[in-house]
C-alpha positions as CSV (number, residue, x, y, z in Angstrom):
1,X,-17.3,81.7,21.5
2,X,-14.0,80.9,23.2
3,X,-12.8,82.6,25.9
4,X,-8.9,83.1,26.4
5,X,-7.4,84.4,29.6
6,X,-3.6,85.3,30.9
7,X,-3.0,82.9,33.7
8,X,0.4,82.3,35.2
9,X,1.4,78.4,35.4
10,X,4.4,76.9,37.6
11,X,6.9,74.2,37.3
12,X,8.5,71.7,39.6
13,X,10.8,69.3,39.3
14,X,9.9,66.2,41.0
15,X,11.7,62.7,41.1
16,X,9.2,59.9,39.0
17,X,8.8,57.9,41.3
18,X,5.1,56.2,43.0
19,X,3.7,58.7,45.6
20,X,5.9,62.1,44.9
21,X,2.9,63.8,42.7
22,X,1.1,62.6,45.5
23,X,3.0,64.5,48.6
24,X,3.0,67.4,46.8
25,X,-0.8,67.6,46.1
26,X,-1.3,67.0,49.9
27,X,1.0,69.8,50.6
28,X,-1.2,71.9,48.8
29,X,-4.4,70.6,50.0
30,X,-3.1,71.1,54.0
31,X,-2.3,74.5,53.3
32,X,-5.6,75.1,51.4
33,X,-3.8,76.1,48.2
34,X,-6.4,75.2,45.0
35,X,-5.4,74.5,41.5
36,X,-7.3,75.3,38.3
37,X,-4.9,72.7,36.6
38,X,-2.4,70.3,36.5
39,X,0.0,68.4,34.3
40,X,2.7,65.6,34.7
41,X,5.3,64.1,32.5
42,X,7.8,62.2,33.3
43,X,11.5,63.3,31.8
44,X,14.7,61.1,31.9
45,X,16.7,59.7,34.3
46,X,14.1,59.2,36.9
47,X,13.0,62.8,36.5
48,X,9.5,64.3,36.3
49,X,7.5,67.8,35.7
50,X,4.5,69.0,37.1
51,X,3.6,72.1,36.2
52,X,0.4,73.6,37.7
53,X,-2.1,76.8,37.1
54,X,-3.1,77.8,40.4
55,X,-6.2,80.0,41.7
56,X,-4.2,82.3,43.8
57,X,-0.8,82.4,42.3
58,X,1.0,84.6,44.9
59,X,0.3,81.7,47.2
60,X,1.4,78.7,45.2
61,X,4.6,80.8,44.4
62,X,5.3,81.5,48.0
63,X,4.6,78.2,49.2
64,X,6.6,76.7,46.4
65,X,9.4,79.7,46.8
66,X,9.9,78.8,50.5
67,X,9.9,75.3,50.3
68,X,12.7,75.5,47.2
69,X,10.2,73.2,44.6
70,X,9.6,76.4,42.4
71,X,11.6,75.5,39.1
72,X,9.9,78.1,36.9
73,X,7.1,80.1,36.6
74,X,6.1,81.7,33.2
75,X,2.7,82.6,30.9
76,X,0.0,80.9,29.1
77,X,-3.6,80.6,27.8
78,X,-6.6,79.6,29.5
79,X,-9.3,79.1,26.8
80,X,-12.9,77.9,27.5
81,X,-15.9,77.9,25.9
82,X,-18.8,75.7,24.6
83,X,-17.8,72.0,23.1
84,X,-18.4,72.3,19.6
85,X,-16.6,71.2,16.6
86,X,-14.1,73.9,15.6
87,X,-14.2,75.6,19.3
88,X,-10.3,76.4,18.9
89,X,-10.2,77.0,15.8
90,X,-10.6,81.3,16.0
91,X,-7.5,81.2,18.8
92,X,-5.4,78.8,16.6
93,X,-6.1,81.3,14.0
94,X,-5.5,84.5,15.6
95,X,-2.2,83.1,17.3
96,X,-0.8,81.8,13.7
97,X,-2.0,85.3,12.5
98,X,0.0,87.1,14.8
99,X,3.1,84.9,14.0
100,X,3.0,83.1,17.1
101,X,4.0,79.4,17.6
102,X,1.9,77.2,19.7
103,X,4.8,75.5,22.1
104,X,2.5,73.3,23.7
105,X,-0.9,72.5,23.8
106,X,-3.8,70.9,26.4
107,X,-7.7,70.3,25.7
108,X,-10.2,68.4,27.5
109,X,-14.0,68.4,27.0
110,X,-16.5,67.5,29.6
111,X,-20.1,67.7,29.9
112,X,-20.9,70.4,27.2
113,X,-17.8,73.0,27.5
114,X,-14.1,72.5,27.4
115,X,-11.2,74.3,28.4
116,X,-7.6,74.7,26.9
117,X,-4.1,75.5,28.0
118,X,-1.8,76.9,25.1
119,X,1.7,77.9,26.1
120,X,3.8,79.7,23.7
121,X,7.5,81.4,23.5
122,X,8.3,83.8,26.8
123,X,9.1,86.4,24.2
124,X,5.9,85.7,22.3
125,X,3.4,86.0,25.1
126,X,2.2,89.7,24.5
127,X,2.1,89.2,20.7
128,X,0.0,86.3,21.8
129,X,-2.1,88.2,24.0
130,X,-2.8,91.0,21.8
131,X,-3.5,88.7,18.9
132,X,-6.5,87.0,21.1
133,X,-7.7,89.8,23.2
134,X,-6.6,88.2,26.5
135,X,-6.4,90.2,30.0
């Protein structure tokens, strides 16, 4: 059974260029701030996003506040569970149940269990997270 959770994610704006994913990361790492995930893309005009799920939030958003990098913060899905064929199938279902469109989606699966980001519409996120039970 999948497991979906509330988390809070944050977004920077970065320039794409070699080594500017990596001087933020060892920003993080010197002041012992942990992520539970992370994802880049680069935009136009020599732009990028990373946006990041964090394992104490109030930190990252301070750290990120202060040092002016915090471009938004907003609401998603954590979902984990046992790798099996169909594993997000119930959430997908109970989201479209509830009317909800899927903005954006992440899945990885390693070594038996996977785990899923699912980001939806600001002003969908409690119809989200009544439709799949999540804290």
């Amino acid at each position: 059974m999948a497991t979906p959770l509330r988390t809070t994610y944050f977004k920077a704006n970065l320039e794409d260029k070699p080594g500017a994913l990596l001087a933020v990361l060892k920003e993080l790492k010197a002041k012992n701030l942990g992520l539970s995930g992370l994802w880049g893309f680069s935009t136009s005009e020599g732009k990028a996003e990373l946006y990041v799920t964090a394992k104490n939030p109030d930190k990252i958003r301070a750290a990120w506040k202060s040092s002016g990098i915090l471009a938004e913060e907003g609401t998603g899905f954590w979902v984990k569970g046992t790798d099996k064929t169909g594993a997000l199938l119930g959430v997908l279902e109970a989201i479209a149940r509830a009317g909800v469109n899927i903005i954006a989606i992440d899945a990885v699966a390693v070594s038996g269990k996977f785990g899923s980001f699912v980001w939806v519409k600001p002003e969908d996120v409690e119809r989200a997270a009544k439709a799949l039970g999540a804290r």
